[in-house]
KERO-751696 format. One record per residue: residue number from 1; residue in three letters; x, y, z of N, C-alpha, C, CB in turn. Coordinates in pm, whole numbers. Atoms other than C-alpha are relative to their C-alpha. Glycine has a CB too. Layout:
BEGIN
(NUM; 'ALA'; (X; Y; Z); (X; Y; Z); (X; Y; Z); (X; Y; Z))
...
***
This chain:
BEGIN
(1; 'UNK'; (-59; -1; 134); (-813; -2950; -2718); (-58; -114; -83); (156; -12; 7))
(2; 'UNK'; (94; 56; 36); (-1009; -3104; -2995); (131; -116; -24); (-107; 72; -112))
(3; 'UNK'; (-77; 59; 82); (-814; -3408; -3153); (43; -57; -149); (-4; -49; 46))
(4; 'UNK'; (-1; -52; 146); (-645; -3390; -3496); (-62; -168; -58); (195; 67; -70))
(5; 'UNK'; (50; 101; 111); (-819; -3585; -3786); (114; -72; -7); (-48; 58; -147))
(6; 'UNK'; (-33; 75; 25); (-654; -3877; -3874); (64; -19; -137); (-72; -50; 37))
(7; 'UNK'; (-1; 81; 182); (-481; -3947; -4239); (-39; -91; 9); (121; -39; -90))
(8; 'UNK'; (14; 174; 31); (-615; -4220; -4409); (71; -22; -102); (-146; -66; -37))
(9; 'UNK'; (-76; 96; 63); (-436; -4446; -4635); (4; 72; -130); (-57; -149; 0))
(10; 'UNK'; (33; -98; 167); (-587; -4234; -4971); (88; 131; 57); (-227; 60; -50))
(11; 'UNK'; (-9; -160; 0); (-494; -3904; -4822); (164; 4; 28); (-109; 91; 138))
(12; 'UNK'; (-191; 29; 10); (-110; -4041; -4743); (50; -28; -110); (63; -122; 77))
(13; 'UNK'; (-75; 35; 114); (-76; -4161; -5078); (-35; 83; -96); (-13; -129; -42))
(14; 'UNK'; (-18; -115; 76); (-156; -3851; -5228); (49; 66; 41); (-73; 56; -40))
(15; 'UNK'; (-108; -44; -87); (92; -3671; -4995); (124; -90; -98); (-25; -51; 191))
(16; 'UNK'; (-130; 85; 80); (368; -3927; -5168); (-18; 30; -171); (-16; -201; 31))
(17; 'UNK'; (16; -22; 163); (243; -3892; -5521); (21; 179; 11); (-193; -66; -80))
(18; 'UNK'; (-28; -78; 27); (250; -3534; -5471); (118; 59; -9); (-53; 30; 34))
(19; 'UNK'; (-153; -5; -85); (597; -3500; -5319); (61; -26; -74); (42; -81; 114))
(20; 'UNK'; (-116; 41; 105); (740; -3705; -5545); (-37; 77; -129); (7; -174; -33))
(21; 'UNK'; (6; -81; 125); (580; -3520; -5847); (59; 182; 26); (-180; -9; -52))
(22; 'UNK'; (-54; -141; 21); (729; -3177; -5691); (128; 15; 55); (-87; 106; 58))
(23; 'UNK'; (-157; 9; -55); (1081; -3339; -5599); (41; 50; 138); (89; 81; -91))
(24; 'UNK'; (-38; -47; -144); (1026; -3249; -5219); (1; -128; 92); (-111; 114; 60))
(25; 'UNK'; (45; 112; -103); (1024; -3439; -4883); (-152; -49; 31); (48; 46; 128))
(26; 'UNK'; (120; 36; -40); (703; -3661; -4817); (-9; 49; 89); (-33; -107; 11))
(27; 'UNK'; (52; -91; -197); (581; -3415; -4507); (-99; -92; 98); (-132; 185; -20))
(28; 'UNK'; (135; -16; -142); (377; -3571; -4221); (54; 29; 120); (-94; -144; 43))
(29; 'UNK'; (-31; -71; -135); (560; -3377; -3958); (-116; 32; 74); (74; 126; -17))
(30; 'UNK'; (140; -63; -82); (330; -3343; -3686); (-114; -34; -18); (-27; 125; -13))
(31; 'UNK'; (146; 24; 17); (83; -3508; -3815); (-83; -135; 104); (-11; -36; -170))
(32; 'UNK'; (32; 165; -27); (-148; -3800; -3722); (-82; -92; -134); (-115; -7; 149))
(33; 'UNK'; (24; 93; 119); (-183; -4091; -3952); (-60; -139; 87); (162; -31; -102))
(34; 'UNK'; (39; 97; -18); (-398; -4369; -3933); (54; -127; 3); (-62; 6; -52))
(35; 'UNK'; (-99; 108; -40); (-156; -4602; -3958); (125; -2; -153); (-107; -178; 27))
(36; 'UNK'; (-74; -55; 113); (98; -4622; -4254); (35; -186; -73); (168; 124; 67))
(37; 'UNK'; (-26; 190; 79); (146; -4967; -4505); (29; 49; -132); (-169; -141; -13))
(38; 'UNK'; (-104; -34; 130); (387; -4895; -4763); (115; -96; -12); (72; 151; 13))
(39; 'UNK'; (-52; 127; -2); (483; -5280; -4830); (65; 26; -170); (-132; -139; 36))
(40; 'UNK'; (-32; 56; 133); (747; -5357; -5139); (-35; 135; -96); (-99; -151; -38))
(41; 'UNK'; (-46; -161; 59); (796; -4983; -5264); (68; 61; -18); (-13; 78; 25))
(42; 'UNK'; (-88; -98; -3); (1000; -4768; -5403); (12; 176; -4); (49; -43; -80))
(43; 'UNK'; (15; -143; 13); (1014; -4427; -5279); (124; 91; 6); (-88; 40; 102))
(44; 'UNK'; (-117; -68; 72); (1235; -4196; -5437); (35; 137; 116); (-57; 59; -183))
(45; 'UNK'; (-2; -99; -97); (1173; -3905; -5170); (24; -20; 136); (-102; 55; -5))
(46; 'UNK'; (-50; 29; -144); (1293; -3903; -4809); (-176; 40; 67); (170; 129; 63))
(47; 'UNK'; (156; -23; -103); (990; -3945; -4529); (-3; 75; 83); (-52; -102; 83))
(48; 'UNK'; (5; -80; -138); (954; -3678; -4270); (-111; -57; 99); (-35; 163; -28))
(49; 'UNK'; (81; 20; -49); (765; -3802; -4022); (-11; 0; 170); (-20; -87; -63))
(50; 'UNK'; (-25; -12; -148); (912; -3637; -3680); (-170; 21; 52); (120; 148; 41))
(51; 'UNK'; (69; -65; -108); (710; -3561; -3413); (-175; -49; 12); (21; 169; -31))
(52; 'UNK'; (184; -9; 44); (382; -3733; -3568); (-44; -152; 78); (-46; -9; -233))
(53; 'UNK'; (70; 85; -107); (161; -3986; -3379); (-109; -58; -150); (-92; 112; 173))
(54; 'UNK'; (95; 138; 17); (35; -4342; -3554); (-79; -45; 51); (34; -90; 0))
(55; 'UNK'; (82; 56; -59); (-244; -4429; -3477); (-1; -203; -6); (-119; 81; -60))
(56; 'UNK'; (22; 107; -32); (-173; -4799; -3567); (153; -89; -47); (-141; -36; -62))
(57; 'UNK'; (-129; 28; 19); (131; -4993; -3710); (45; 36; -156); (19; -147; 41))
(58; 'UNK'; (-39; -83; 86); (358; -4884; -3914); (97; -127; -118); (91; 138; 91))
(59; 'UNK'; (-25; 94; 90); (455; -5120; -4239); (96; 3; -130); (-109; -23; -34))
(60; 'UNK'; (-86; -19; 140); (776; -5105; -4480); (53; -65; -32); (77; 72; -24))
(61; 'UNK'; (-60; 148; 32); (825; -5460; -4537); (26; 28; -168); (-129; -153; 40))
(62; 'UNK'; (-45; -37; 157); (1038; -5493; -4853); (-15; 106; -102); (-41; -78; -65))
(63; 'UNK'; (-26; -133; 87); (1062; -5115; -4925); (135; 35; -23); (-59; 123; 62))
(64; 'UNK'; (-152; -40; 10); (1320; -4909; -5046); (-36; 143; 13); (95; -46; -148))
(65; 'UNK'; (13; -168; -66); (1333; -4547; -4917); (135; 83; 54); (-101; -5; 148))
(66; 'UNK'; (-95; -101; 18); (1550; -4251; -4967); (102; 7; 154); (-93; 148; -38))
(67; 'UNK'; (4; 2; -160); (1591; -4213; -4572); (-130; 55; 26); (121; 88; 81))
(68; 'UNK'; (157; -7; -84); (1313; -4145; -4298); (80; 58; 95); (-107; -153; 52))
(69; 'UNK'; (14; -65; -144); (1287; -3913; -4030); (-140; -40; 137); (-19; 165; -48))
(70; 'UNK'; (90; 36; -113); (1109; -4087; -3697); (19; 34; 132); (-10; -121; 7))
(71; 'UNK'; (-17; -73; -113); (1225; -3835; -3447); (-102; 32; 92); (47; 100; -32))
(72; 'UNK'; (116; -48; -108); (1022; -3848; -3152); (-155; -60; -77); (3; 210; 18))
(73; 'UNK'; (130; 131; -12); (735; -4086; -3306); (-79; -81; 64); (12; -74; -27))
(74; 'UNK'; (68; 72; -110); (428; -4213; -3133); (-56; -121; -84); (-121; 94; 84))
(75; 'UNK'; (8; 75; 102); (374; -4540; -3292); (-119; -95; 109); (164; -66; -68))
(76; 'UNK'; (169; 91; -118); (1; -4736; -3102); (56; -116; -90); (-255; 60; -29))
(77; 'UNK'; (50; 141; 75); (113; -5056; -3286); (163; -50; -37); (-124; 29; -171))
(78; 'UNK'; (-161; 68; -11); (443; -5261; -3427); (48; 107; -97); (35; -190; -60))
(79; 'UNK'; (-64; -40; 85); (701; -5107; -3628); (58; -91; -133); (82; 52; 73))
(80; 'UNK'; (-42; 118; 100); (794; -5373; -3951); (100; 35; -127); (-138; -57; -67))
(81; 'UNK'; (-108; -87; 112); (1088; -5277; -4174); (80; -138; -85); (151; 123; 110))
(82; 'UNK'; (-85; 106; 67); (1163; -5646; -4294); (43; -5; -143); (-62; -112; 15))
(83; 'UNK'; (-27; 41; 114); (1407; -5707; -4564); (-25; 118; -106); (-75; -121; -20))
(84; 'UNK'; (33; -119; 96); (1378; -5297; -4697); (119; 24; 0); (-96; 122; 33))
(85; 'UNK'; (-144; -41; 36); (1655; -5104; -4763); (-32; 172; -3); (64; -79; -172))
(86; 'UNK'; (-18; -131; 12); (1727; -4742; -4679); (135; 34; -33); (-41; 62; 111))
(87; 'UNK'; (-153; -26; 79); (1984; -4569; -4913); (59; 137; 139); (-28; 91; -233))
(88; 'UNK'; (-85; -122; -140); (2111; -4297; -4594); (-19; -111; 129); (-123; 208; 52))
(89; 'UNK'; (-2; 26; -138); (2026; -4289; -4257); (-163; -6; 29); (89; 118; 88))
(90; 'UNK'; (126; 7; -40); (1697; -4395; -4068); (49; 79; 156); (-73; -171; -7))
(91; 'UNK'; (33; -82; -175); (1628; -4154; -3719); (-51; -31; 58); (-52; 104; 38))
(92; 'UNK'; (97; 45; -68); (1401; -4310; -3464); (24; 110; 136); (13; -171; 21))
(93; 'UNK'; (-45; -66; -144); (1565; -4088; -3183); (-138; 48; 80); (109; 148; -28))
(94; 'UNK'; (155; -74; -138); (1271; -4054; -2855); (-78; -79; -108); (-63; 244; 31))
(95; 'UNK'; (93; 95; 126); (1074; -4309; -3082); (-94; -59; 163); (131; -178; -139))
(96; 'UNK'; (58; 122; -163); (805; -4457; -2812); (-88; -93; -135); (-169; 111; 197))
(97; 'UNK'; (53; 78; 75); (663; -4746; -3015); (-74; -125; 142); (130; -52; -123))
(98; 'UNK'; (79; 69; -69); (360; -4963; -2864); (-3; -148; -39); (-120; 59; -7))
(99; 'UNK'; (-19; 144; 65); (479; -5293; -2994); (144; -5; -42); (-100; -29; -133))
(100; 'UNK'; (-134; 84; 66); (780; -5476; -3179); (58; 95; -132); (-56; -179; -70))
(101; 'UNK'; (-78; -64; 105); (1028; -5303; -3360); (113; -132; -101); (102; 132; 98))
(102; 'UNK'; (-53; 131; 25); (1145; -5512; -3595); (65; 51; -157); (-131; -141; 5))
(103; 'UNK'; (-79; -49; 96); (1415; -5454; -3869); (89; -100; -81); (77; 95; 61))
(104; 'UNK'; (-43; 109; 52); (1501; -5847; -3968); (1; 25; -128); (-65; -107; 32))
(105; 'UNK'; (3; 41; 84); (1660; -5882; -4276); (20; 133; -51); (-90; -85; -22))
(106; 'UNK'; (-28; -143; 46); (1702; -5464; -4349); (149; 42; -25); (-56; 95; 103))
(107; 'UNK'; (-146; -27; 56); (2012; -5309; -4558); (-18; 160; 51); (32; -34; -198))
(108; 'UNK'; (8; -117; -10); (2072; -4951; -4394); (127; 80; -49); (-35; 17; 122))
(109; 'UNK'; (-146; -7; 74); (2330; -4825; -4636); (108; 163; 97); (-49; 44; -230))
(110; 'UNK'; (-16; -120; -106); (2374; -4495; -4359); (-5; -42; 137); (-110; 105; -13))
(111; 'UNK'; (-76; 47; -131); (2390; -4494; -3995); (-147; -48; 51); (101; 134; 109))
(112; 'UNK'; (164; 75; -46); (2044; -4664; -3781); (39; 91; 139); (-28; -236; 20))
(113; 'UNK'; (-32; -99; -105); (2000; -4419; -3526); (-195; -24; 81); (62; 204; -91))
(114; 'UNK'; (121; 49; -59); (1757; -4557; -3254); (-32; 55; 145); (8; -149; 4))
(115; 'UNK'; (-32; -63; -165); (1906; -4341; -2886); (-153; 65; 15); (157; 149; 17))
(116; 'UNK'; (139; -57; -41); (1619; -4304; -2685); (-111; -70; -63); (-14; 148; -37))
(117; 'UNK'; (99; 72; 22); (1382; -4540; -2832); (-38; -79; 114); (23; -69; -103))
(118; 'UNK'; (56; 120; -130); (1132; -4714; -2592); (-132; -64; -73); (-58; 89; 184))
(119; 'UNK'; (58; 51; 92); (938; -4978; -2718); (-69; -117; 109); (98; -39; -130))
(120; 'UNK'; (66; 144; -86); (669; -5261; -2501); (13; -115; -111); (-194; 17; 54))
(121; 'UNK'; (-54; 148; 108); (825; -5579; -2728); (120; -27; -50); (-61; -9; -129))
(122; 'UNK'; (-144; -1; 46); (1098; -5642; -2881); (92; 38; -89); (21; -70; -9))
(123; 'UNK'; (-39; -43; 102); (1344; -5514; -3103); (77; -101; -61); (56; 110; 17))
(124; 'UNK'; (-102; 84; 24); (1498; -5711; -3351); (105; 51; -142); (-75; -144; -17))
(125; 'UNK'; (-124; -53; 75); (1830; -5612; -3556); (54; -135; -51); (116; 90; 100))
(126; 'UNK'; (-25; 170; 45); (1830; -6012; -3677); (57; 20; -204); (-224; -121; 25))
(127; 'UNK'; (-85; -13; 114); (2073; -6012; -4028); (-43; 101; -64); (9; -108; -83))
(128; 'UNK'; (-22; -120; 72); (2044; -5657; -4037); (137; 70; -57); (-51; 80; 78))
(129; 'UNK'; (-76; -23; 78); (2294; -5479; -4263); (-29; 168; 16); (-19; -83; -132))
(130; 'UNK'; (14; -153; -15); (2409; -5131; -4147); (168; 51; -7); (-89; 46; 166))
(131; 'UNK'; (-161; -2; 72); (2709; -4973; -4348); (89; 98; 92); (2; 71; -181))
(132; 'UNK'; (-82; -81; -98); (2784; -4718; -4100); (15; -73; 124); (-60; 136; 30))
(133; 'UNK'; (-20; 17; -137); (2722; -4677; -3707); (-185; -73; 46); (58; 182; 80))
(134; 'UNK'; (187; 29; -67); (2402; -4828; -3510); (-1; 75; 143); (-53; -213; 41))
(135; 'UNK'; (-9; -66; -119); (2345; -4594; -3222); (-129; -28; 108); (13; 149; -39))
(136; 'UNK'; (159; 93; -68); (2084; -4792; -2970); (41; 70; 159); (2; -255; -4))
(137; 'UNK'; (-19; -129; -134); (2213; -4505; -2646); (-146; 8; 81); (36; 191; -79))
(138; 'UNK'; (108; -53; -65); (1957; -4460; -2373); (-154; -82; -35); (1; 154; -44))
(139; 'UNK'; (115; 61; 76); (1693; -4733; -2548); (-97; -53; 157); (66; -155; -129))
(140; 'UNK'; (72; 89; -130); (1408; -4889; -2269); (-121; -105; -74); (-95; 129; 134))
(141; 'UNK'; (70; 69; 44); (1302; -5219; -2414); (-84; -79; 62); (51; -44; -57))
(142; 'UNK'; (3; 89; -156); (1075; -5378; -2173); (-140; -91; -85); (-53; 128; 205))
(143; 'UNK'; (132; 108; 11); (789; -5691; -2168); (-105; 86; -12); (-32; -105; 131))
(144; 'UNK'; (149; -41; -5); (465; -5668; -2336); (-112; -87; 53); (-40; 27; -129))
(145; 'UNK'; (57; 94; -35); (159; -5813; -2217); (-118; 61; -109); (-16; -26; 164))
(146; 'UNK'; (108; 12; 86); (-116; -5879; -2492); (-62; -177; 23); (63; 43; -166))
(147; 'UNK'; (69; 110; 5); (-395; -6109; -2487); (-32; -120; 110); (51; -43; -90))
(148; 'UNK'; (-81; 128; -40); (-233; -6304; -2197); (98; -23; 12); (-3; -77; -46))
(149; 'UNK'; (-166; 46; 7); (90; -6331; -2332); (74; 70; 35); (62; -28; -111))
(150; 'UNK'; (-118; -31; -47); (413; -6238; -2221); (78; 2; -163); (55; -116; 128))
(151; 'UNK'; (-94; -38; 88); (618; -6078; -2522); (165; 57; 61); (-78; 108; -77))
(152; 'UNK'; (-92; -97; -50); (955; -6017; -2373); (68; 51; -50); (58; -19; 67))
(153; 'UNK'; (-64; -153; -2); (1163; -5702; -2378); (121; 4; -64); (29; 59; 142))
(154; 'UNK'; (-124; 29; 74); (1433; -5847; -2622); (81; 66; -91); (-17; -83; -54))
(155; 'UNK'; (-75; -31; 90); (1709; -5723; -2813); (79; -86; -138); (68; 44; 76))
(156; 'UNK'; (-23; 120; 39); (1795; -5960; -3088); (124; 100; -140); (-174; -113; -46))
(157; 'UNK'; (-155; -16; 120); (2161; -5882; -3345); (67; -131; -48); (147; 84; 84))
(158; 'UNK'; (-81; 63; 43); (2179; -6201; -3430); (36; -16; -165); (-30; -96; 58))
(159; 'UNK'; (-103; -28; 161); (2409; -6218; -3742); (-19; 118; -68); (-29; -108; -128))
(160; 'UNK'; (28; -156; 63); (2343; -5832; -3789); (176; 40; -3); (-123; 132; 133))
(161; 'UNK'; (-153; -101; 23); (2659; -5651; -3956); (-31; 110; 4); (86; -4; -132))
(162; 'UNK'; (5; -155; 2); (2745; -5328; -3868); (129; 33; -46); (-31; 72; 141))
(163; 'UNK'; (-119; 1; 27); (3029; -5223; -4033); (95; 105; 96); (1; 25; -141))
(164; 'UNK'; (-84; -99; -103); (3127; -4918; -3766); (-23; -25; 96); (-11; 130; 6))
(165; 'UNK'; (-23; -7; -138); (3042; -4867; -3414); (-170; -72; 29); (47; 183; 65))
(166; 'UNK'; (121; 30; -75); (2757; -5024; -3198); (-9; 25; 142); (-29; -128; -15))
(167; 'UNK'; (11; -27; -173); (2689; -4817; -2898); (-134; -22; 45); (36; 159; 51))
(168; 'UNK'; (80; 62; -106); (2444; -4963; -2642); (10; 90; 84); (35; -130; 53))
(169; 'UNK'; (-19; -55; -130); (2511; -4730; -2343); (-153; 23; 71); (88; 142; -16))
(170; 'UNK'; (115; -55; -68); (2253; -4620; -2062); (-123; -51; 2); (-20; 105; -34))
(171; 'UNK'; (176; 20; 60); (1965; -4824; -2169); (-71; -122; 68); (-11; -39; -187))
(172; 'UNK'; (57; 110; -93); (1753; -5092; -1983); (-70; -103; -109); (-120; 67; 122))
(173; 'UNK'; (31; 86; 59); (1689; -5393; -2161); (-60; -184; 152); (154; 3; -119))
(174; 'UNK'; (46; 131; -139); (1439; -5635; -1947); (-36; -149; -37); (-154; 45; 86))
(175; 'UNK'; (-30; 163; 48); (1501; -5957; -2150); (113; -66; -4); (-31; -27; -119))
(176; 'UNK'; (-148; 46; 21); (1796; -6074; -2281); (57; 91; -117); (11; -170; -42))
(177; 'UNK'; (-36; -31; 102); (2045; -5915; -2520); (83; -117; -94); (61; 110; 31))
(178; 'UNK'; (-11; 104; 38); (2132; -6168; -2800); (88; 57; -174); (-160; -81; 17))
(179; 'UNK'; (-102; -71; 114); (2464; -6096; -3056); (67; -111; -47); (116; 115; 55))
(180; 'UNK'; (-38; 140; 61); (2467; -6437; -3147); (67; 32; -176); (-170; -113; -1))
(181; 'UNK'; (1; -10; 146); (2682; -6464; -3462); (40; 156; -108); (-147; -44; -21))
(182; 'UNK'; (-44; -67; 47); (2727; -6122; -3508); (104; 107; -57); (-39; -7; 16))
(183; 'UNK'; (-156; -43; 74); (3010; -5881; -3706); (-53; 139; 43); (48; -34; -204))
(184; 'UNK'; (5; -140; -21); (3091; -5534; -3553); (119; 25; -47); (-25; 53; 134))
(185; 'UNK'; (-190; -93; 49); (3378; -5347; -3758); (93; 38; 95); (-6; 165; -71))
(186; 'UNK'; (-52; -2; -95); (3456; -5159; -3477); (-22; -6; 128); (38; 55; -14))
(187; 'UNK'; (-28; 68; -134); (3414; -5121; -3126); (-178; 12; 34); (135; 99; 127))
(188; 'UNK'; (204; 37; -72); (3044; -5223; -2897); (84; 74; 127); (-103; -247; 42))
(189; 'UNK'; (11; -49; -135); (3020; -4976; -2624); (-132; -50; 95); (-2; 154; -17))
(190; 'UNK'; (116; 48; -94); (2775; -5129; -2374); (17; 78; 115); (0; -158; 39))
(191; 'UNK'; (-28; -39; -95); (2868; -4945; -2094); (-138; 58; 64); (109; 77; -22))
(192; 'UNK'; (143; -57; -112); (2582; -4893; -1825); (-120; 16; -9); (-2; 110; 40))
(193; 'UNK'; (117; 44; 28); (2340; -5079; -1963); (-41; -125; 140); (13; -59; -166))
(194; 'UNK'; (110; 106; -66); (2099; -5313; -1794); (-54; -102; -81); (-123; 67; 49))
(195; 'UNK'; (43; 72; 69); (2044; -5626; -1919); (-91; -139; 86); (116; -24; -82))
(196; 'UNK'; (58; 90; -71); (1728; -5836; -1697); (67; -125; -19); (-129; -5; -27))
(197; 'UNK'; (-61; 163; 24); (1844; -6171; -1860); (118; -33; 6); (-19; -56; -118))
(198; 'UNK'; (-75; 70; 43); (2072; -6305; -2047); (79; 79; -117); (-69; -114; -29))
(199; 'UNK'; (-78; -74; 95); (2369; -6124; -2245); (90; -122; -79); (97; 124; 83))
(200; 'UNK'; (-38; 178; 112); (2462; -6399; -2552); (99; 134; -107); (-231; -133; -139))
(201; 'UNK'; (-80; 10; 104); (2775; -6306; -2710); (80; -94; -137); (52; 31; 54))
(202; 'UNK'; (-70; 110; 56); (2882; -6647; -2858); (-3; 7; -140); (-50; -124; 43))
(203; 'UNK'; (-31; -43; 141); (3013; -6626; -3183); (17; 121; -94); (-68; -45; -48))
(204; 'UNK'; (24; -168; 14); (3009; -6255; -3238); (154; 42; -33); (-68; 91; 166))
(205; 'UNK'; (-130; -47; 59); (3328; -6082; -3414); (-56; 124; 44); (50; -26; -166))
(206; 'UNK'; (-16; -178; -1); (3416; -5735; -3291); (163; 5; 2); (-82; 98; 168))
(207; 'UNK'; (-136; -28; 10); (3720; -5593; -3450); (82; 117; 60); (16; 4; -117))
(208; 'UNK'; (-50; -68; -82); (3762; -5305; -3204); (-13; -54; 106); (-31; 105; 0))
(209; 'UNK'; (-16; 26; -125); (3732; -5290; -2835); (-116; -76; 36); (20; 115; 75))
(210; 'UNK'; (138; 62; -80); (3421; -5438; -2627); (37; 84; 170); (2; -235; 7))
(211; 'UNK'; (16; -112; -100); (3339; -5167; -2329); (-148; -48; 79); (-9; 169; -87))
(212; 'UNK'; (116; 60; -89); (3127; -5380; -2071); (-14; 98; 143); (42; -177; 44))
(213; 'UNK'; (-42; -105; -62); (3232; -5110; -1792); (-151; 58; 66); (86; 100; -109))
(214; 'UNK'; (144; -14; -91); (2892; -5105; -1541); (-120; -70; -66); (-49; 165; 17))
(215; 'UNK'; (84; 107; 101); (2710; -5360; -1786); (-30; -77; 144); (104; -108; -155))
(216; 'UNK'; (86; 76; -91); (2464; -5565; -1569); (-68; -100; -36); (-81; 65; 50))
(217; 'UNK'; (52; 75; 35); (2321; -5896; -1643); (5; -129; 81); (29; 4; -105))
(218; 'UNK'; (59; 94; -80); (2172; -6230; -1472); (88; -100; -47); (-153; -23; -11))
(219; 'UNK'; (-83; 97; 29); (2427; -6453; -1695); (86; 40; -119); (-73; -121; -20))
(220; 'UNK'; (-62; -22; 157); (2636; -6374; -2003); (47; -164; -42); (166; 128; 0))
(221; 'UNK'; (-26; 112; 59); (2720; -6671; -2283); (91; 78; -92); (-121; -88; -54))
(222; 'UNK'; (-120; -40; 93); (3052; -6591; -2486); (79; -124; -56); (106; 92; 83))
***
């Protein structure tokens, strides 16, 4: 099977200019894109972009976007969403990303839906802002090795608000998980996760339950 051409950077941003001039969804379902850098933008149209394979990293530092579909996404590179703002919901669900997912500083005015994401680096949910639920179910965050280095397999919420639910369940995390500081409305299901390190609750408000219930970890800090 031959392998599909590549978008490049021109041929994605006439895909968006068109989209938005015919009031539809930006399509790259299925596609493959050379990599995607759509820094400090405002796009008025929602992104489809299940099922499609990046060839390099994917860039929406200080955007603003309708919502995004990243269902089942092959991402060769980091994910960067600092400090954007999606007016719905973002999808990552079955997301395999080849680097750092990273969402510091993002307003998700809908729910962050990440179950089933696996990612070699780290994810970080650091004074993210998510008005609904964050659903991180079934995630496998594990150590990268680049260059030499040791990137580990971290989960990071510190001072991230969620205003509804934060379920964790089922998922293997081979660093530490770290909720330093942060505000959950209502309840954190963790239940039958794996956590290699270090599980850092200290300072963390949750105004429902806390469901540790087959939770596994090398030390917790509360």
């Amino acid at each position: 099977m031959l392998n599909k051409k590549a978008l490049t950077q021109s041929e994605i941003e006439e895909e968006i200019r068109v989209a938005e001039l015919d009031e539809r969804e930006i399509n790259f379902k299925g596609k493959t894109l050379s990599g995607l850098a759509l820094q400090q933008r405002e796009i008025e149209q929602p992104i489809n972009l299940e099922g499609a394979v990046v060839n390099g990293a994917v860039s929406l530092e200080e955007s603003t976007i309708k919502w995004i579909n990243l269902k089942g996404v092959v991402i060769n590179g980091s994910f960067y969403f600092g400090d954007g703002t999606i007016k719905g919901d973002i999808d990552m669900t079955g997301a395999k990303v080849r680097g750092g997912v990273n969402f510091v500083g993002a307003k998700i005015n809908g729910n962050l839906i990440l179950q089933g994401l696996s990612t070699d680096g780290f994810l970080s949910l650091n004074r993210t802002e998510v008005r609904e639920s964050a659903n991180l179910n079934s995630i496998e965050i594990k150590d990268a090795y680049q260059a030499g280095l040791i990137i580990k397999g971290d989960v990071y919420l510190r001072k991230a608000i969620i205003s509804a639910d934060l379920e964790l369940t089922n998922s293997f995390i081979e660093g530490s998980l770290d909720m330093l500081g942060a505000y959950i409305g209502r309840n954190v299901n963790l239940s039958s996760t794996e956590v290699r390190e270090i599980l850092i609750l200290r300072d963390s408000t949750i105004k429902g339950k806390l469901n540790t219930e087959g939770t596994t970890q090398k030390e917790i800090i509360q």
